[in-house]
C-alpha positions in Angstrom: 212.3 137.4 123.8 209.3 137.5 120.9 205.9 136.9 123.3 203.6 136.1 120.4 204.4 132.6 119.4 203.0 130.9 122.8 199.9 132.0 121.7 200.2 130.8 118.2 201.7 127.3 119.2 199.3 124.9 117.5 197.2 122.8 119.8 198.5 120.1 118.2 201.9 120.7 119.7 199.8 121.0 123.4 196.6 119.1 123.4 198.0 116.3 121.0 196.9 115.6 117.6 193.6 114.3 118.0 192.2 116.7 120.6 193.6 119.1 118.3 191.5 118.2 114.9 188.1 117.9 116.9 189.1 121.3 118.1 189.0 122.5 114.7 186.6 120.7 112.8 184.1 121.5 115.3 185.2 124.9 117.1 187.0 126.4 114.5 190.2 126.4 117.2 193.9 126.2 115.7 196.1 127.5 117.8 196.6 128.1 121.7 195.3 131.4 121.4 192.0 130.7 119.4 191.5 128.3 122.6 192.2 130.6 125.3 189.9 133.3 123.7 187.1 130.7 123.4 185.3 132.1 126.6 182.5 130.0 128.6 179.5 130.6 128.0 177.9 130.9 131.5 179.1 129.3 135.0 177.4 127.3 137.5 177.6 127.1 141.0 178.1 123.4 142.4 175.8 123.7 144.8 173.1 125.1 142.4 171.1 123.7 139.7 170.7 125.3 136.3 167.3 126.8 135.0 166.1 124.3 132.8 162.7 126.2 131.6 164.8 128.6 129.6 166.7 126.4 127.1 166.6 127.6 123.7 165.3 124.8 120.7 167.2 123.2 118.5 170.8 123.9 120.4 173.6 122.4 122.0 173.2 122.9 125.6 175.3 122.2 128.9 173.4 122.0 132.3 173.9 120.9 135.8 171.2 119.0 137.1 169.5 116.3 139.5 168.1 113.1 138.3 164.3 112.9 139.7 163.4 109.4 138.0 164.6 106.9 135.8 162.4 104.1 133.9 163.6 101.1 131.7 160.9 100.7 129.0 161.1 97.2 126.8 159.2 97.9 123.4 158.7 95.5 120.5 160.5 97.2 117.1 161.6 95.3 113.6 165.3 94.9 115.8 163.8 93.1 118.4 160.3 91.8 117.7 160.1 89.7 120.6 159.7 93.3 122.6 163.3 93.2 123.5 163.9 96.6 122.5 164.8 99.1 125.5 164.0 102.8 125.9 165.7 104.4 128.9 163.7 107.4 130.3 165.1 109.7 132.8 163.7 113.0 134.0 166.0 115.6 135.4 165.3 118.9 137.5 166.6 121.7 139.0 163.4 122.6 141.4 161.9 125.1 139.1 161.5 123.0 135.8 162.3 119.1 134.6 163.7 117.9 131.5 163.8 114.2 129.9 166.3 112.5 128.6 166.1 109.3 126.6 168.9 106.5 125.6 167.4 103.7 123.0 169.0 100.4 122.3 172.5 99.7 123.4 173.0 102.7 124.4 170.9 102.9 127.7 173.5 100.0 129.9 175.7 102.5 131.2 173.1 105.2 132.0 170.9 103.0 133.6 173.9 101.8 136.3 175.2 105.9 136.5 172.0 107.7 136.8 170.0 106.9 140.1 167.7 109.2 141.4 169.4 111.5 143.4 172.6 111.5 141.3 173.8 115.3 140.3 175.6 115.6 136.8 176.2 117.6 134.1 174.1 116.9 130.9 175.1 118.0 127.6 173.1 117.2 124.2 170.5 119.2 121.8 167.0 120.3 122.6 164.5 118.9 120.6 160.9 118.5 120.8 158.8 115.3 121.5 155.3 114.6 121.8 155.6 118.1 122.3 157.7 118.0 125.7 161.4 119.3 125.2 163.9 116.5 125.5 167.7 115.6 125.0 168.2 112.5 123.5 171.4 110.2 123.9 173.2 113.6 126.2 176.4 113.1 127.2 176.9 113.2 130.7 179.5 113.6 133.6 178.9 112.8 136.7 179.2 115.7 139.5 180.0 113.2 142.9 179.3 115.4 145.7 182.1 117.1 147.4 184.7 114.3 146.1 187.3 115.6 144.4 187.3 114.1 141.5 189.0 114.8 138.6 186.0 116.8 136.7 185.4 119.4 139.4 189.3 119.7 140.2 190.5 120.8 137.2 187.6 123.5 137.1 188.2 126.3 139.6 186.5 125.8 142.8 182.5 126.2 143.0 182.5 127.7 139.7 182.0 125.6 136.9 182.2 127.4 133.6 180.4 126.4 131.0 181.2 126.5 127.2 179.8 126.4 124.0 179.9 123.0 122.7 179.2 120.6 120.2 177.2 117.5 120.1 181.2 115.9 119.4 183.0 118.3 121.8 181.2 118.5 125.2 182.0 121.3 127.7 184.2 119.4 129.9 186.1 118.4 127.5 187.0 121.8 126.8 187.6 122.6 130.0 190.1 120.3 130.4 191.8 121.6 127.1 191.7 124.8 128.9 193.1 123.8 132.0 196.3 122.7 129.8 196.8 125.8 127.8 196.5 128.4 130.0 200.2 128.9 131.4 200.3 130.2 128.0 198.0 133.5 128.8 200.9 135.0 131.1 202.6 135.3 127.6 199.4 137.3 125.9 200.7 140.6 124.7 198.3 143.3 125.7 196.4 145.3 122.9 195.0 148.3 124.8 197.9 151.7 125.8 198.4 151.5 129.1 197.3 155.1 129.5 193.6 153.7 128.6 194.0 150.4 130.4 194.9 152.4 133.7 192.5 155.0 133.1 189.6 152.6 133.5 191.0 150.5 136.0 191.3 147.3 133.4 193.2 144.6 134.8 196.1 143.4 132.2 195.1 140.5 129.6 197.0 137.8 131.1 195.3 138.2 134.5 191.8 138.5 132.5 192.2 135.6 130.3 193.2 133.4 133.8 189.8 134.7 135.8 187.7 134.5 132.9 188.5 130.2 132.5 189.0 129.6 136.4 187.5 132.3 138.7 187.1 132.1 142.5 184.3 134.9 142.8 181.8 136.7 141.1 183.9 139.4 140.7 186.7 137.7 139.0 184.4 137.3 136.3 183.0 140.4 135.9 186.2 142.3 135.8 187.7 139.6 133.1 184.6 140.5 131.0 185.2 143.8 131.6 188.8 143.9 129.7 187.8 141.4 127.5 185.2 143.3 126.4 187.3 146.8 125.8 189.5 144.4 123.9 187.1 143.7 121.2 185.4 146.9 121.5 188.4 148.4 120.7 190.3 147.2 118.1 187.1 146.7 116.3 187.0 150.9 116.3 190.6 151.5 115.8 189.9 149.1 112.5 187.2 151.2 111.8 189.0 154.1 112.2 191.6 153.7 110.0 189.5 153.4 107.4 187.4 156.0 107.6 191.1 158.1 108.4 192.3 156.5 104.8 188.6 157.3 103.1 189.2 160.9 104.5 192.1 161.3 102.2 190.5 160.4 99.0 189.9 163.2 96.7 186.7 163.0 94.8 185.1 165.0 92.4 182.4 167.5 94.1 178.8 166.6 92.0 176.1 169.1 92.1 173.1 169.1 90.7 172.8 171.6 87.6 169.5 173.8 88.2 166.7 172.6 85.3 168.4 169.8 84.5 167.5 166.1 84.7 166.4 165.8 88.5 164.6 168.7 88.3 162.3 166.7 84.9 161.9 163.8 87.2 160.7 165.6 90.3 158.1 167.5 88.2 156.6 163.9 87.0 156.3 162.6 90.9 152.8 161.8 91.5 153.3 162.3 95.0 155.4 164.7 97.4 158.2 163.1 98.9 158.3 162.5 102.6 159.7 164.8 105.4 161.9 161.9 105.9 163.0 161.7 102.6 163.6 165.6 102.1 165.8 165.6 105.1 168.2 162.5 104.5 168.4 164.0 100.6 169.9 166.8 102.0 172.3 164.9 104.0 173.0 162.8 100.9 173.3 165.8 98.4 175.4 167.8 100.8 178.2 165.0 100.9 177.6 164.9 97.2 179.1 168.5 96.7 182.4 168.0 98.6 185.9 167.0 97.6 186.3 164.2 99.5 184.0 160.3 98.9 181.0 160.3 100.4 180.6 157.3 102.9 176.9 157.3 103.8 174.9 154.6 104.8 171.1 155.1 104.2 168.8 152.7 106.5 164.7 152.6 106.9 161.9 150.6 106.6 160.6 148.1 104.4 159.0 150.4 102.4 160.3 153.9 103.9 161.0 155.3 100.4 164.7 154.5 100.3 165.2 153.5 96.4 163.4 156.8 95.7 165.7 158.9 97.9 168.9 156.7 95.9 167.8 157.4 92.7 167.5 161.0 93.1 171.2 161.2 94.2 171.7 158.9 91.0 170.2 161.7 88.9 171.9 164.4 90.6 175.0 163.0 89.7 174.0 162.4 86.0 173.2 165.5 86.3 176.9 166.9 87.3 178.3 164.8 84.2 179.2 161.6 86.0 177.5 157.9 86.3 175.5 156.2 88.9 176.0 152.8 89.4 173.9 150.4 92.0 174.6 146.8 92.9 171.8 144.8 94.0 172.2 141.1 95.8 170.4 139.2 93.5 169.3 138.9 89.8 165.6 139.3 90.7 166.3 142.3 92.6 168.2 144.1 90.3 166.1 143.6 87.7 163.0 144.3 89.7 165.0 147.6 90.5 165.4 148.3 86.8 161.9 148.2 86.2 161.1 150.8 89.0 163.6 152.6 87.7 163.1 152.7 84.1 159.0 153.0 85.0 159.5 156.0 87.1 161.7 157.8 84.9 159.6 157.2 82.0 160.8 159.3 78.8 163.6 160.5 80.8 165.4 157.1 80.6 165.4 156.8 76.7 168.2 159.6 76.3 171.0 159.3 74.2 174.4 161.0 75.1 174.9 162.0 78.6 174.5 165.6 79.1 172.6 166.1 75.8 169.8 168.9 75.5 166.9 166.6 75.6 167.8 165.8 79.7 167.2 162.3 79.5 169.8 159.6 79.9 170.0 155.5 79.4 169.5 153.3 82.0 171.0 150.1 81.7 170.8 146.4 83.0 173.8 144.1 83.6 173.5 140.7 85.1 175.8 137.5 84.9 173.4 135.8 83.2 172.9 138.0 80.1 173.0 137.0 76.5 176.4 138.0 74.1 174.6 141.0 72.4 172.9 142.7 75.1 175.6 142.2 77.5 178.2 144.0 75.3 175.8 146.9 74.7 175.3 147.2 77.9 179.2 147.8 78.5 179.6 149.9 75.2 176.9 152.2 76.9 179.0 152.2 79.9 182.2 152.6 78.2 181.2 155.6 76.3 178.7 157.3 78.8 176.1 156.7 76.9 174.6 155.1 80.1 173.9 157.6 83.2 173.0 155.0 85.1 173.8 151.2 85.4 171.9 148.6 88.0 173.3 145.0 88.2 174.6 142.3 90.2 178.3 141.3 91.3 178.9 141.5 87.6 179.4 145.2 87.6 182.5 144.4 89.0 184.4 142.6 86.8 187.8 143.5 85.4 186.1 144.0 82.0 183.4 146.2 82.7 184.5 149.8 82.5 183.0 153.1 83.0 183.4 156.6 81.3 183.0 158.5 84.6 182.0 156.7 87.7 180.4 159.1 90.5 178.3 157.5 92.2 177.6 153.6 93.4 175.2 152.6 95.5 174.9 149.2 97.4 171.6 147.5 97.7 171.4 145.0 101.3 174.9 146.2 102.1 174.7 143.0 104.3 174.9 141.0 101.1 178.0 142.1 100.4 181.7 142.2 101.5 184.0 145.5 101.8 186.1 143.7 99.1 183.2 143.9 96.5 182.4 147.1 97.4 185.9 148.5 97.3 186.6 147.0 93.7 183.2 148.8 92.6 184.8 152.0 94.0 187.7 151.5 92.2 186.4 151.7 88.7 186.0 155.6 89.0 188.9 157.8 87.7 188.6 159.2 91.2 186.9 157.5 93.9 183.2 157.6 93.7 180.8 158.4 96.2 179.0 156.0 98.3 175.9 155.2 99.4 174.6 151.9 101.4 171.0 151.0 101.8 169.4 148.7 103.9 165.9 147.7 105.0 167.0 145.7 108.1 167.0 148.1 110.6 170.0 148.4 112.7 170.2 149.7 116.2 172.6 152.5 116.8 175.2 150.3 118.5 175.5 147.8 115.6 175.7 150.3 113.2 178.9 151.9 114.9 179.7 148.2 115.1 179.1 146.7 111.3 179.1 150.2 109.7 181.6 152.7 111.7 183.3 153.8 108.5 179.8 155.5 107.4 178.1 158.0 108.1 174.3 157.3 108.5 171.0 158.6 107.8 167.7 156.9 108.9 164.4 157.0 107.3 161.8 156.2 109.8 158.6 157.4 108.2 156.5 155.5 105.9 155.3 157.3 102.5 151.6 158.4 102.8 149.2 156.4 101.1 150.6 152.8 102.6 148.8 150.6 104.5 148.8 148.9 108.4 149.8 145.2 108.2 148.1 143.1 110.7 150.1 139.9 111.5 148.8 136.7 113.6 150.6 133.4 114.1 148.6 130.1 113.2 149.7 127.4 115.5 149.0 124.9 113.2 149.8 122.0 115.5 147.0 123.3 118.6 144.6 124.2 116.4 144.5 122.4 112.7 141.3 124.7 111.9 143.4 127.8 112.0 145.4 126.8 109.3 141.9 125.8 107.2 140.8 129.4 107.9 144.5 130.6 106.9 143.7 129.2 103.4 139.9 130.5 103.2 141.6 133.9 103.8 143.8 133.8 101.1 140.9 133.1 99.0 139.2 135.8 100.4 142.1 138.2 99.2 142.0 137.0 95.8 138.4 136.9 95.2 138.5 140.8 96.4 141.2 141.3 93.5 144.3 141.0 95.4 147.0 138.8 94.9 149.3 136.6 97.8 152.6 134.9 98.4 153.7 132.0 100.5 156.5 131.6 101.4 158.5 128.0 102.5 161.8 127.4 104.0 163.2 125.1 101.0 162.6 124.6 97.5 162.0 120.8 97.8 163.5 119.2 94.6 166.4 116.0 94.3 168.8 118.1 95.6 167.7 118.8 99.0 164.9 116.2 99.5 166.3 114.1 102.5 163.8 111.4 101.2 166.0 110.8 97.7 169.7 111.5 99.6 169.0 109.9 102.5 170.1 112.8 104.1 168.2 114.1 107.2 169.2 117.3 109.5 169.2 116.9 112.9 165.9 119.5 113.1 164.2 117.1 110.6 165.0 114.1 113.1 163.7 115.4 116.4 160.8 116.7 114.5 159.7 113.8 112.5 159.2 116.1 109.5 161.4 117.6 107.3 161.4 121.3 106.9 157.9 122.6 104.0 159.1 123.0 100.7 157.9 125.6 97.9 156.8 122.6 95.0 155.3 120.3 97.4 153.3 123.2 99.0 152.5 124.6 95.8 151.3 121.0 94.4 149.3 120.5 97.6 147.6 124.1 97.6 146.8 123.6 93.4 144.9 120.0 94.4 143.5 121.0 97.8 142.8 124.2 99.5 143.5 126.7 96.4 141.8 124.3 94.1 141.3 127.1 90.7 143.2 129.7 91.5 146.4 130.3 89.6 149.7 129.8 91.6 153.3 129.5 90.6 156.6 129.2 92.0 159.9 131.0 92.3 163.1 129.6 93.8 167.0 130.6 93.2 167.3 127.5 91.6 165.3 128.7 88.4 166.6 129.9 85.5 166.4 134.2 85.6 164.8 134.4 82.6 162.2 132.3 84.2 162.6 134.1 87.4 161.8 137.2 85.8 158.9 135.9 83.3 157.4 134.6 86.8 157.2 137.5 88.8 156.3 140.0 85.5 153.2 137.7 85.8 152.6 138.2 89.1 153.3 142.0 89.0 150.8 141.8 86.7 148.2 140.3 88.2 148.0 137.3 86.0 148.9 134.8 88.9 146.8 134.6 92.0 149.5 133.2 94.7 153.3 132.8 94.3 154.7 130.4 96.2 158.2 130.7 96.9 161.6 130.9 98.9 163.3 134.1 100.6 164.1 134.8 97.0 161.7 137.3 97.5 162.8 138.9 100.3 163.6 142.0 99.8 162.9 144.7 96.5 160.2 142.9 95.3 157.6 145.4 94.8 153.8 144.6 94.2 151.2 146.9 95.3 148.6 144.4 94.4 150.2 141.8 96.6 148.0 141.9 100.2 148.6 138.6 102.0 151.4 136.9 103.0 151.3 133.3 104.7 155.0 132.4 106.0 155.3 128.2 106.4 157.2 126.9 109.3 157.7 130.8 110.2 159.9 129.4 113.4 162.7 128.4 110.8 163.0 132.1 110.3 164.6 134.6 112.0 163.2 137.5 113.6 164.7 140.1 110.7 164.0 137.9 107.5 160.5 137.8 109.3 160.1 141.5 109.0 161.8 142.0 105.9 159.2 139.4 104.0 156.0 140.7 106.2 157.1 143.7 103.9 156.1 142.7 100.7 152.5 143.3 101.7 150.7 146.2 102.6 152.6 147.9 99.7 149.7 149.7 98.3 146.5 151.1 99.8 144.7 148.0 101.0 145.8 146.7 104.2 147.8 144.2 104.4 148.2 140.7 105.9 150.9 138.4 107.4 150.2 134.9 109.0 153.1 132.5 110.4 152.1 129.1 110.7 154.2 127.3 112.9 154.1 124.1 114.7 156.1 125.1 117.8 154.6 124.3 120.8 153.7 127.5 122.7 156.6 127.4 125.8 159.0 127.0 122.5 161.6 129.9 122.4 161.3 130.2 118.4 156.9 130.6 119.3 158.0 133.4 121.6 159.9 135.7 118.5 157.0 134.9 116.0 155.0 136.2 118.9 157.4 139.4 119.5 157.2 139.8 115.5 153.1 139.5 115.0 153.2 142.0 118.0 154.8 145.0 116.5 155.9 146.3 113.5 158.5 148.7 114.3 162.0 147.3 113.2 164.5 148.7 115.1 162.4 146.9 117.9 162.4 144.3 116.3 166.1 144.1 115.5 166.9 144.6 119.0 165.1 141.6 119.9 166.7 140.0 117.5 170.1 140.6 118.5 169.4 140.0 122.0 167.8 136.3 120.7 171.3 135.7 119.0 174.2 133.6 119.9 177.6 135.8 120.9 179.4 136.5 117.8 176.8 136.0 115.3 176.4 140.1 115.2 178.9 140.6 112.4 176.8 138.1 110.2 179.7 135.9 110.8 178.0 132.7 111.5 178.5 131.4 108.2 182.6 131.7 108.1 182.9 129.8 111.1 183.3 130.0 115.1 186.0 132.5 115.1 184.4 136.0 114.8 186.1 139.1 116.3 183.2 139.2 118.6 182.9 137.1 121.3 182.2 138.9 124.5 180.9 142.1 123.2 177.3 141.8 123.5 176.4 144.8 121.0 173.2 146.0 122.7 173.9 145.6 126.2 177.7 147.0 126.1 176.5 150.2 124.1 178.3 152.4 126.9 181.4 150.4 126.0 181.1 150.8 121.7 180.5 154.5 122.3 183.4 155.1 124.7 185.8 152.6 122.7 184.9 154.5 119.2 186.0 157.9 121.3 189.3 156.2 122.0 190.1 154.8 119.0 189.6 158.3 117.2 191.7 160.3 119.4 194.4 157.2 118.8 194.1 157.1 115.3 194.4 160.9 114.5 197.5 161.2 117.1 198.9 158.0 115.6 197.4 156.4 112.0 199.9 154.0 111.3 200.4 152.6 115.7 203.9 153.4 115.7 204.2 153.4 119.1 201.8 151.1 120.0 202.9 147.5 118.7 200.7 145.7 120.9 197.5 147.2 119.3 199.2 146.5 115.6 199.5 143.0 116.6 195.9 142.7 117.5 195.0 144.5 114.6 196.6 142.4 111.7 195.3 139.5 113.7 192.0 140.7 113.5 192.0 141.7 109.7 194.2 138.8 108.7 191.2 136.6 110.3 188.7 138.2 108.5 190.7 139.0 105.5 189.7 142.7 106.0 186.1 141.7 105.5 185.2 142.3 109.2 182.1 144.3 108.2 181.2 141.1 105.7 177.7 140.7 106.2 177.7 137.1 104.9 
């Protein structure tokens, strides 16, 4: 008998059709499966209540709680001018902390009747902020009645309740109820992990771990359900992995070595500087791979700043050098055309050759972006073509069936996050044998992600910044407290450019027709509870020009611009012609402007914790010190005041990172977020289960070198084409 299909069963077929299309829309759920691996969140105790001074802002939360007061407010409003209006007000604890709730209009009958002090139920709903106290407003509710049995607490397991993520349309008991359907189905899950490795850790089997993880009886049910569950997704996560560094390890490739007085050797002797120790010993990491037969797979992480582009296009050169091309891929127009400046500035005379190879050492270095003219765009790909062109730096457009190469060694992948394997592997594929690889990034990855996101690369880390760079001292402006920080916030921008320097500020939306909730009548659900919507880069930059930065030049840049415009607005800046650049995340990362000093970051709590540090590093860039202010309006108690706080407080990244992880929802480590609720991470939390990644990477090496193709284990091939059909082989997709 085939095992799989109970699992696949649509919920249709089991919850019904409409339970089944809520599921989807709003979980991302399709089939039985899907449901049984969507795993609670936390649990609660009946008897307990829940902690309510830790809820995070701006998210759906579940907690169980005791109503403390209620009050019916009448109010006069437009609806009911003759003060019949009725605002419902009821504050719930749990002993440690209290929380309000608030129901408006019609809406406040049935509460009113259902929660009387004393009353115990669970609350589900978003946080928001108000009069600066957090509140839910219009939660759903479900009534907890003391030891009756009734049907909410009998179809959850005995004094555990668990508790799921939820929407604002698909509250957690809801889904437990779903649950409490589907799960005869988990004693038909077919188990991923060998049986050698499950009873060599003492792992219980999946069926019994998908049962106690929904409806445990103890504490230990749990943990030993998260245990397996855990090794499940550490491990075919590794076994994907290491298949493909197994399959990369086949590849021939052609060895590249640097010839002696050749073309790198011209560039180092025009370095003003010496390079770092850093940057010696990762080159020789780099340049060793270089010179074997099979593709290097290396992926080459620092700081903002660390030297890494410099390191890159050394290898770039030393491959020139050895008769091949370079090619890197950058994220975004600006960026790669910001690289081929540095590029084409650092290399001075040596990137005006003509033929590759030719006596005079130099070579061309060419441009290609989607949005080039006719003429300069088919240069570009005659250069290419005929090898006229050591080295190439675009966009996605490099990889386009038309653009062709004469001997492709080298590519190189700018904000690898930016980008899915797919991209990179048609990029690859362009050389007559595969190329060499190198992936940078500036967001700093701990070691357990990095197995995680990047286990088919090796990786090098450059932790040392290049001499001559400056300290960047970052503060946050609580706007809201204290309006006279924000005053002094402009004054100091002043400050900067009166002393020569140049700034940026930076907003969380561009602010046009497109997006202004004011001409669509479109509002988010942040903008709502906060009264405000979210600062925007042309109504800053218009209130800055009339007010506080009367006289000073200022300009904007947004993705929405044309790139020529792009580009003729930040050659300005770089420049020094323009004082202060306001302007989205376009500018996050590559953009290079020694001149640049102060940064001031515009509803900085709209960012996360990484984007923070990676903009913060567009300052400080030469040898003044630098400066970074977040203004925020988050009240101090607020969860997203507490990372701008952990941000200002260090600048190290990989701390940083860390935090940041540990401040993200399950799941969202794979950069996933964006392709919806099923990511192959679910339990795994990525910096606490190191132990785990480490021990399941060990595993799935010795399984994939005894066994590449899982002959003999089906189970394990099952869970593997489920994983990669899911993610359409783009598990290490960044977004």
């Amino acid at each position: 008998m085939d095992l799989v299909p109970a699992l696949e069963e649509p919920l249709k077929n089991t919850l019904g059709a409409a339970t089944a299309k809520v599921m989807a829309e709003h979980l991302g759920l399709h089939t039985v499966g899907d449901l049984l691996h969507h795993y609670p969140r936390r649990y609660e105790e009946r008897g307990q209540l829940t902690h309510l001074a830790d809820l995070p802002m701006d998210e759906h939360v579940t907690v169980v709680a005791q109503v403390a007061d209620a009050r019916l407010h009448s109010f006069a409003s437009a609806k009911a001018p003759r003060g019949k209006g009725q605002r419902l007000e009821v504050t719930i604890t749990d002993g440690s902390g209290r929380l309000q709730l608030v129901f408006f209009g019609a809406g406040v009958h049935k509460p009113h009747k259902d929660l009387l002090p004393g009353t115990r139920a669970l609350f589900a709903g978003k946080v928001s902020v108000f009069n600066r106290r957090l509140q839910l407003a219009h939660p759903a509710y479900e009534l907890l009645r003391g030891d009756d049995v009734t049907e909410t607490v009998d179809t959850w397991a005995g004094a555990l309740i668990p508790i799921y993520p939820a929407t604002a349309k698909l509250e957690s008991w809801k889904i437990a109820k779903a649950v409490q359907t589907a799960l005869p189905s988990a004693q038909e899950a077919v188990d991923p992990l060998p049986e050698s490795l499950r009873e060599g850790r003492g792992l219980v089997s999946l069926p019994e771990a998908l049962l106690k993880i929904h409806r445990p009886h103890t504490k230990g049910d749990i943990e030993g359900a998260r245990d397996r569950l855990k090794w499940d997704e550490a491990f075919v996560l590794q076994v994907a992995l290491a298949r493909r560094r197994h399959a990369d390890a086949q590849l021939p490739a052609v060895p590249r070595r640097p010839t002696p007085d050749g073309l790198l050797t011209a560039f180092d002797a025009r370095l003003p500087f010496t390079l770092t120790d850093g940057q010696l010993k990762v080159t020789k990491e780099i340049f060793d791979d270089l010179a074997t037969e099979h593709p290097m797979h290396r992926l080459l992480q620092g700081e903002v700043g660390s030297g890494k582009t410099m390191v890159a296009l050394r290898a770039m050169l030393a491959v020139v050098d050895a008769g091949g091309q370079a090619a890197m891929l950058a994220p975004t127009e600006v960026l790669a055309q910001q690289h081929h400046r540095s590029v084409t500035e650092m290399m001075g005379e040596l990137a005006e050759g003509g033929m590759l190879g030719g006596a005079e050492q130099a070579t061309k270095v060419v441009l290609l972006t989607g949005s080039m003219g006719a003429a300069g765009r088919r240069q570009a790909l005659l250069d290419l073509v005929t090898g006229e062109a050591g080295i190439v730096i675009g966009t996605h457009a490099l990889i386009e069936d038309k653009v062709q190469f004469h001997d492709l060694g080298l590519v190189v992948v700018d904000e690898q996050h930016r980008f899915g394997v797919e991209q990179r592997d048609a990029l690859r594929g362009k050389g007559k044998q595969p190329p060499h690889l190198l992936v940078m990034t500036a967001t700093p990855i701990p070691r357990t992600v990095a197995m995680t996101v990047f286990g088919d690369l090796e990786t090098s880390v450059l932790d040392q910044l290049p001499a001559g760079r400056s300290p960047i001292a970052s503060h946050v402006v609580p706007a809201a407290d204290k309006p006279h920080f924000l005053a002094r916030t402009w004054e100091r921008v002043r400050e900067e450019v009166e002393n020569g320097h140049q700034a940026y500020v930076v907003c969380p939306r561009i602010g046009d027709e497109e997006d202004d909730p004011k001409k669509t009548g479109k509002k988010s659900p942040e903008d709502e509870a906060e009264k405000r919507p979210p600062l925007a880069v042309l109504a800053v930059a218009d209130q800055l020009a009339k007010g506080p930065l009367q006289g000073l030049k200022i300009e904007v840049l947004h993705g929405r611009m044309h790139p020529d415009d792009k580009d003729a607005v930040m050659r300005r800046f770089a420049a020094g012609e323009t004082h202060v650049l306001v302007a989205t995340t376009v500018i996050e990362v590559g953009v290079n402007v020694p001149n640049a000093t102060a940064m001031v970051i515009m509803d900085a709590d709209r960012f996360g914790v990484s984007q923070l540090h990676q903009l913060r590093g567009r300052v400080g860039r030469g040898s003044a010190p630098g400066l970074c202010l977040l203004v925020t309006d988050m009240p101090e108690a607020a969860a997203a005041r507490q990372r701008l706080n952990a941000v200002a407080s260090t600048l190290d990244g990989f701390e940083l990172s860390r935090i940041d992880l540990e401040q993200r929802r399950e799941g969202d480590v794979l950069g996933q977020a964006q392709s919806g609720a099923r990511t192959s991470l679910r339990m795994l939390a990525v910096i606490d289960d190191e132990e785990i990644i480490e021990e399941a990477r060990e595993e799935a090496a010795a399984v994939v070198a005894d066994d590449p193709d899982l002959e003999h284990l089906p189970g394990l091939r099952t869970a593997l084409d489920a994983l990669l059909d899911e993610e359409r082989e783009q598990y290490l997709d960044k977004g």
